[in-house]
C-alpha positions in Angstrom: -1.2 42.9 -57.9 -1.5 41.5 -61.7 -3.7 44.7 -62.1 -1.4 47.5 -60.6 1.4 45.6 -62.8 -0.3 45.7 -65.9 -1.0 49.6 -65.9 2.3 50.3 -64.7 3.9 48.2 -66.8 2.4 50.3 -69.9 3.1 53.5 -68.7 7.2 53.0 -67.4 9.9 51.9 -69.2 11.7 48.5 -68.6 14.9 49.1 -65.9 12.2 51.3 -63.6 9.9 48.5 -64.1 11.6 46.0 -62.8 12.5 47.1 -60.0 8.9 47.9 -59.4 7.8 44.3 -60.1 10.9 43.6 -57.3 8.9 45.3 -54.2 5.7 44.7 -55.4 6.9 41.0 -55.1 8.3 41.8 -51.8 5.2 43.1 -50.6 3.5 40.0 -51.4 6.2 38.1 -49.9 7.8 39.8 -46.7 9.0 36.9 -45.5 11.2 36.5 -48.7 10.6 32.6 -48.4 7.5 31.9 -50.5 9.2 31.4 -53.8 13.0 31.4 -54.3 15.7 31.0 -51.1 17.0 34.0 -49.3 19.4 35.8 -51.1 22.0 35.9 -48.5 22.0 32.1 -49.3 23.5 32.8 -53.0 26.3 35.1 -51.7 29.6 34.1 -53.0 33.1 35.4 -53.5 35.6 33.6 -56.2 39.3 33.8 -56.1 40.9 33.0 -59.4 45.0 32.4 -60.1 47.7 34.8 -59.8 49.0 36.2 -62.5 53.0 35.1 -61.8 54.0 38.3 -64.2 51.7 41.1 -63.0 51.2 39.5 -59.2 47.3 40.4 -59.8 44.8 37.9 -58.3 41.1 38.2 -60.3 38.3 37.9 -58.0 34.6 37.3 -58.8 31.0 37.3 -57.3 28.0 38.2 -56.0 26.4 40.2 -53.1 23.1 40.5 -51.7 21.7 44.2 -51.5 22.6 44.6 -47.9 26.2 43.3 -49.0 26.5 45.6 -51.6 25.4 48.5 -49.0 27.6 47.3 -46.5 30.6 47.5 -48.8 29.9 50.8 -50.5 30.1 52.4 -46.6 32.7 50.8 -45.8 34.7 51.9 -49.1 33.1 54.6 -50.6 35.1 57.6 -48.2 38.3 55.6 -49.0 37.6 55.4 -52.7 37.0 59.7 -52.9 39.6 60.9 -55.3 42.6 62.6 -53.8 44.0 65.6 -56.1 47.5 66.0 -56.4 49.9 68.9 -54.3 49.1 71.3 -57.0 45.4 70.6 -57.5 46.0 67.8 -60.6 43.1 65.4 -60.4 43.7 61.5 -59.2 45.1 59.6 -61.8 43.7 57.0 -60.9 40.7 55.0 -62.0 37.5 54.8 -60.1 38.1 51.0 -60.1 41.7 51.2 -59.1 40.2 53.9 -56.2 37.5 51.1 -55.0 39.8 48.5 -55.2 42.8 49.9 -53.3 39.5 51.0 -51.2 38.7 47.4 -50.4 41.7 46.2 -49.2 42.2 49.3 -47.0 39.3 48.7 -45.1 40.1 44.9 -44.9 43.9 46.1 -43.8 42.0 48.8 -40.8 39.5 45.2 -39.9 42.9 43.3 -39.2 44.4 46.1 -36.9 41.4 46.5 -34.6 41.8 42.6 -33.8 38.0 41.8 -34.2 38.2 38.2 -35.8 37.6 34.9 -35.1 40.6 33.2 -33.7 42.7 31.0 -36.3 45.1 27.9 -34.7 45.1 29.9 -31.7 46.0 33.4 -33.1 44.0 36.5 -34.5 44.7 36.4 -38.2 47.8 38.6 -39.3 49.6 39.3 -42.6 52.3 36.4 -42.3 55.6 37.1 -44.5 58.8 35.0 -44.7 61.9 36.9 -45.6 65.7 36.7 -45.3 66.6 39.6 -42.4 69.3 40.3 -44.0 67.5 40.8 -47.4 65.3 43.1 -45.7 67.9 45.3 -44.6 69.6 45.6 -48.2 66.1 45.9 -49.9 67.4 43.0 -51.9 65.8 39.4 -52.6 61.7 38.9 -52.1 59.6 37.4 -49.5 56.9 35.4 -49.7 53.0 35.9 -48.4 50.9 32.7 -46.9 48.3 33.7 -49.2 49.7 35.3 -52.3 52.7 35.1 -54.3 56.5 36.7 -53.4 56.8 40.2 -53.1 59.4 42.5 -53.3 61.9 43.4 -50.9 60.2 47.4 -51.2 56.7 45.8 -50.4 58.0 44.0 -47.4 59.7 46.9 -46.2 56.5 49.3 -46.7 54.7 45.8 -44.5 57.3 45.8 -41.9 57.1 49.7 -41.2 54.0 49.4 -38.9 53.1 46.3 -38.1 53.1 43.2 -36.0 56.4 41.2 -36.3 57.1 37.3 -35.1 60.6 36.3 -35.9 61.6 33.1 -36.7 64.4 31.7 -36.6 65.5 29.0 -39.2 68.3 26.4 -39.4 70.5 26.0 -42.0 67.7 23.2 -43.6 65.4 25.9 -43.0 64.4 24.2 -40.0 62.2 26.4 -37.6 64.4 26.6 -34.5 62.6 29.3 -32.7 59.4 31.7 -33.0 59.0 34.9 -30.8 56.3 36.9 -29.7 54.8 39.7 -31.7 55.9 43.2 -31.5 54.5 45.9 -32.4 57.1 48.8 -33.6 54.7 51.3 -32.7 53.5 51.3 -29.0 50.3 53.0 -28.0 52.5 55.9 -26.0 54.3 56.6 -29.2 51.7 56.5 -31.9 49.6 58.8 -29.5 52.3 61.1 -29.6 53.3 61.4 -33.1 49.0 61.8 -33.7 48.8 64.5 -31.4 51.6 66.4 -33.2 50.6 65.1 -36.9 46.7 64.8 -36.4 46.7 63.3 -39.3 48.7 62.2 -42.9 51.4 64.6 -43.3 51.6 64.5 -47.6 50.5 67.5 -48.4 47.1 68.1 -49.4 46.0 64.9 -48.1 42.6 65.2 -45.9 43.2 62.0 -44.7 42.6 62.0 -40.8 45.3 60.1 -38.3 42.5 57.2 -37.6 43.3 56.1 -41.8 47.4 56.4 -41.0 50.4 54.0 -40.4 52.6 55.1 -38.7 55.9 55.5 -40.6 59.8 55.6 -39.6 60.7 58.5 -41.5 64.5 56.7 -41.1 63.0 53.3 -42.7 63.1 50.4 -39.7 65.1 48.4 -41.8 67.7 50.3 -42.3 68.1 50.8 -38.3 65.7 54.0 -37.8 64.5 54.3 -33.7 60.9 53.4 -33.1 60.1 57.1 -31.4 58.3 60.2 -32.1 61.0 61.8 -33.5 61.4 59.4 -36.1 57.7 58.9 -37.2 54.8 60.0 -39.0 51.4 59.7 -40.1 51.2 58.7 -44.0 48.0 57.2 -45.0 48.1 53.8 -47.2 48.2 55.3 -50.7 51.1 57.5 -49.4 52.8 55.3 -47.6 53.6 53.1 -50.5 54.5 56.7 -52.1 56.7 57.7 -49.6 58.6 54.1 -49.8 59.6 54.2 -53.7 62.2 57.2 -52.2 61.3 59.8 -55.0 59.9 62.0 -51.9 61.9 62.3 -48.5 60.4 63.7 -45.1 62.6 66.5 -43.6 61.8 68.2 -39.9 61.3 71.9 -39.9 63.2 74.1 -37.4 59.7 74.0 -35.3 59.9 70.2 -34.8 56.9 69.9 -38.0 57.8 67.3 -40.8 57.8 68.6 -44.4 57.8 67.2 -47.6 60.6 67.5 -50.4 59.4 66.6 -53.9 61.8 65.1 -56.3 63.0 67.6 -59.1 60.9 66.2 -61.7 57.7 67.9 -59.5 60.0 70.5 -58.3 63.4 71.3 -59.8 64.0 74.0 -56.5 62.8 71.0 -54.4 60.8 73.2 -52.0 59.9 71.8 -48.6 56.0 71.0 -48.3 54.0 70.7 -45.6 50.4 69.7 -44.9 48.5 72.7 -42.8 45.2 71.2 -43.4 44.5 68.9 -40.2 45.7 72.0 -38.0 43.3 74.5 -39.7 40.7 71.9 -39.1 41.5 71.1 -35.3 41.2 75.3 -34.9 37.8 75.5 -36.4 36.8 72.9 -34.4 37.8 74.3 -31.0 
């Protein structure tokens, strides 16, 4: 092995050659316990403060190579740039991509249910907030693990989720806890999939397995939980969708469209996404 290192060693340059001198070590050591500790033993994952101004949280680490593998699948299709209506490449970053990519795939890990059980629960996104607050789209609410929010972010949370109300004396004094609802049954998120197929922004690929499913009259402002009153919006436009500069509009044939705000379109020309249907036709 010193030989085969020496006369590689003058022959490639240094990046290629150490990853060389990595699996030539690896063949000597298969096991991976002869000199050092497994890597998987060295894995770690550092969360730092929260920025009270920006509501950022810095995180730090390190992965093993099968980490690092396991992430980039799990993210890499989410972090693909999505071009805009008219064909404008993604403003955004290819860190902001990766990183809204992350905590979409930890947001889909928390919806299929499959995690350890916590005080007697499977973990859930748990946020505090004044009902009536909601309603306006006034005050904040607060995370268990993060910082307050505002009332816009827990409206966007409370669109398509699991809710436990509480209800609170006038100390603040818990005086009752219900059971969790979810706003979308099974019935009614199948049928708004089987008409949507899939996020309903224009030009958006994403399929209806990467949606929430959205009240196109917002909940909290007394919109029905039915399929006339929901769509499929993936994450990134879902949070669009909830700063009001678009609004969903049903076509005479039942289909939601899309109006722009007059700053993308001063005609304000209903949009719709075709794509998911052109796909389903090829496909049968």
């Amino acid at each position: 092995m010193q030989k085969t290192l020496v006369e590689a060693g003058i022959t490639t340059e240094p990046q290629p050659f150490a990853e060389f001198a990595r699996m030539i070590a690896l063949t000597c050591d298969p096991d991976g316990t002869l000199d050092e500790p497994n890597p998987t033993d060295k894995v770690e994952l550092t969360l730092g403060t929260r920025n009270p101004v920006t509501g950022l949280t810095r995180f730090t680490g390190r992965l093993d190579d099968y980490g690092v593998e396991v992430l980039g699948q799990a993210t890499d299709g989410l972090a693909a740039p999505q071009p805009g209506v008219d064909g404008t490449p993604d403003p955004r970053s290819a860190a902001t991509r990766r990183g809204q990519a992350l905590v979409e795939a930890l947001h889909r890990y928390l919806d299929v249910g499959d995690l350890p059980v916590q005080g007697g629960e499977r973990p859930h996104i748990t946020l505090t907030m004044d009902y009536a607050d909601l309603q306006r789209a006034v005050g904040a609410a607060t995370l268990e693990h993060g910082g307050p929010i505002s009332a816009g972010q827990a409206r966007l949370l409370a669109c398509d989720a699991k809710l436990i109300p509480a209800v609170l004396g006038t100390r603040s004094q818990v005086l009752d806890v219900g059971a969790a609802a979810r706003l979308f049954p099974t019935a009614v998120r199948r049928a708004i999939t089987l008409r949507d197929q899939g996020c309903v922004w224009p030009g958006c690929d994403r399929p209806a397995g990467w949606c929430d499913a959205h009240h196109v009259r917002f909940w909290a402002d007394g919109g029905p939980t039915s399929r006339d009153n929901g769509v499929l919006l993936c994450r990134r436009h879902h949070s669009e969708i909830h700063t009001r500069q678009w609004q969903i509009r049903w076509a005479t044939d039942g289909i939601p469209e899309l109006v722009p705000p007059t700053w993308v379109d001063p005609h304000q020309v209903p949009r719709r996404n075709t794509a998911h249907h052109i796909i389903t036709r090829l496909r049968t």
